[in-house]
VOVEX-539453 format. One record per residue (C-alpha): residue number from 1; residue in three letters; y, x, z. Coordinates in nm, 2 decimals, decimal comma, always signed. Example, Ala and Ser with C-alpha at 12.3 -4.5 7.8 and 13.67 -1.06 7.14 Angstrom:
REM residues 2
<site 1; "ala"; <-0,45; +1,23; +0,78>>
<site 2; "ser"; <-0,11; +1,37; +0,71>>
This chain:
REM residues 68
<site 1; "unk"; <-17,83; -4,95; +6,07>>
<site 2; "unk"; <-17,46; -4,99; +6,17>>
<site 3; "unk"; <-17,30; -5,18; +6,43>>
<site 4; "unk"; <-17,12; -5,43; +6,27>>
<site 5; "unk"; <-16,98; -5,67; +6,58>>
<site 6; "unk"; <-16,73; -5,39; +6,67>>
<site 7; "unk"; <-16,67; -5,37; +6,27>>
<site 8; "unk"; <-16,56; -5,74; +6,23>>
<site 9; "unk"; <-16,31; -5,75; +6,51>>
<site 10; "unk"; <-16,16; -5,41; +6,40>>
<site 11; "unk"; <-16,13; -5,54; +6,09>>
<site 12; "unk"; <-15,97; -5,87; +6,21>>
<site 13; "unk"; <-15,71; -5,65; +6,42>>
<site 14; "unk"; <-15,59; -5,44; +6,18>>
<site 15; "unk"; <-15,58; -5,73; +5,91>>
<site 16; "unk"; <-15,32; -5,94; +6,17>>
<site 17; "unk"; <-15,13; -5,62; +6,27>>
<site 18; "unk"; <-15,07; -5,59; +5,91>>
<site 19; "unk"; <-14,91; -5,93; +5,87>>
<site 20; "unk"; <-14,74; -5,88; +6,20>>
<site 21; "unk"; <-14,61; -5,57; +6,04>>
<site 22; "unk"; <-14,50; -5,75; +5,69>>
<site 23; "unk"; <-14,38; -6,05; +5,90>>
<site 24; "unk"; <-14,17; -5,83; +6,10>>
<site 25; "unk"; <-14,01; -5,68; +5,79>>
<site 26; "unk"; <-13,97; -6,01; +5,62>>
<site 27; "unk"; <-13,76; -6,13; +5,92>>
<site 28; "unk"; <-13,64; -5,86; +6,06>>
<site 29; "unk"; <-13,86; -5,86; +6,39>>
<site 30; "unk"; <-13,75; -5,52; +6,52>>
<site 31; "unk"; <-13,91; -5,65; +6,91>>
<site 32; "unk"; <-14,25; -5,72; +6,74>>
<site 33; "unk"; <-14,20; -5,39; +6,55>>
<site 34; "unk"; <-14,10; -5,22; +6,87>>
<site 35; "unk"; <-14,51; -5,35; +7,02>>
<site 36; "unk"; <-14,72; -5,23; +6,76>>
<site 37; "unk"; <-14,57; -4,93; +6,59>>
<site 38; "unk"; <-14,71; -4,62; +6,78>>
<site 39; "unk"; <-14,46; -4,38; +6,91>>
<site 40; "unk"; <-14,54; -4,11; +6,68>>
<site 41; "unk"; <-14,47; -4,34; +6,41>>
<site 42; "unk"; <-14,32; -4,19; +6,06>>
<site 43; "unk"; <-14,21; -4,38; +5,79>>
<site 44; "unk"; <-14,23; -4,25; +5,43>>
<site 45; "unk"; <-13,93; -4,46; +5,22>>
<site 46; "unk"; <-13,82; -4,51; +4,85>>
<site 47; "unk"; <-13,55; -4,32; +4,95>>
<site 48; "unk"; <-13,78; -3,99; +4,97>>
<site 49; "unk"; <-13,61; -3,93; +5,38>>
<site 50; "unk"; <-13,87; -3,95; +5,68>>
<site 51; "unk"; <-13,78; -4,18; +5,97>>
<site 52; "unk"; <-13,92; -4,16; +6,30>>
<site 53; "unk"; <-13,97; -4,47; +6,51>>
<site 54; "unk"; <-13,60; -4,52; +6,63>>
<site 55; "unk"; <-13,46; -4,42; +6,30>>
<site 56; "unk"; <-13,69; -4,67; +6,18>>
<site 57; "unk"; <-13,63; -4,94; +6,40>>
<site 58; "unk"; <-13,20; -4,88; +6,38>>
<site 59; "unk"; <-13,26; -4,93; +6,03>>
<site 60; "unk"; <-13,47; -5,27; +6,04>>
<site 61; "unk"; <-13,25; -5,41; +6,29>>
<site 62; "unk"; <-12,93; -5,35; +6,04>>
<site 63; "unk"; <-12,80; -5,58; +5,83>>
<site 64; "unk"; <-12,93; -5,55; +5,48>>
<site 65; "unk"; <-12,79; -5,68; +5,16>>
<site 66; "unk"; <-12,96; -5,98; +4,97>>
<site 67; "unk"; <-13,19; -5,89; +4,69>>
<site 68; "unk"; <-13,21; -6,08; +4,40>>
């Protein structure tokens, strides 16, 4: 039979880390981004180019226009 304690809490971690993570791209949270991206971090964009961490973090920390 599984462990499931160790489960739960994983599960619990990753679910806040991912609204961390979407809370950090709603408001722009590039400190907060900066604590739980890993350093090897890659991001995959609509724009079809690969950022790394920095790249990544210089672009969530620039000014973006409004979307309607």
């Amino acid at each position: 039979m599984p462990d499931t304690t160790n489960t739960k809490s994983d599960l619990e971690i990753l679910t806040q880390l991912n609204a961390d993570f979407l809370a950090s791209a709603q408001n722009g949270d590039v400190r907060r981004f900066e604590q739980i991206l890993a350093e090897d971090f890659m991001a995959s964009l609509p724009d079809f180019l690969l950022r790394d961490k920095k790249q990544f973090l210089d672009m969530m920390v620039a000014p973006r226009p409004l979307a309607s």
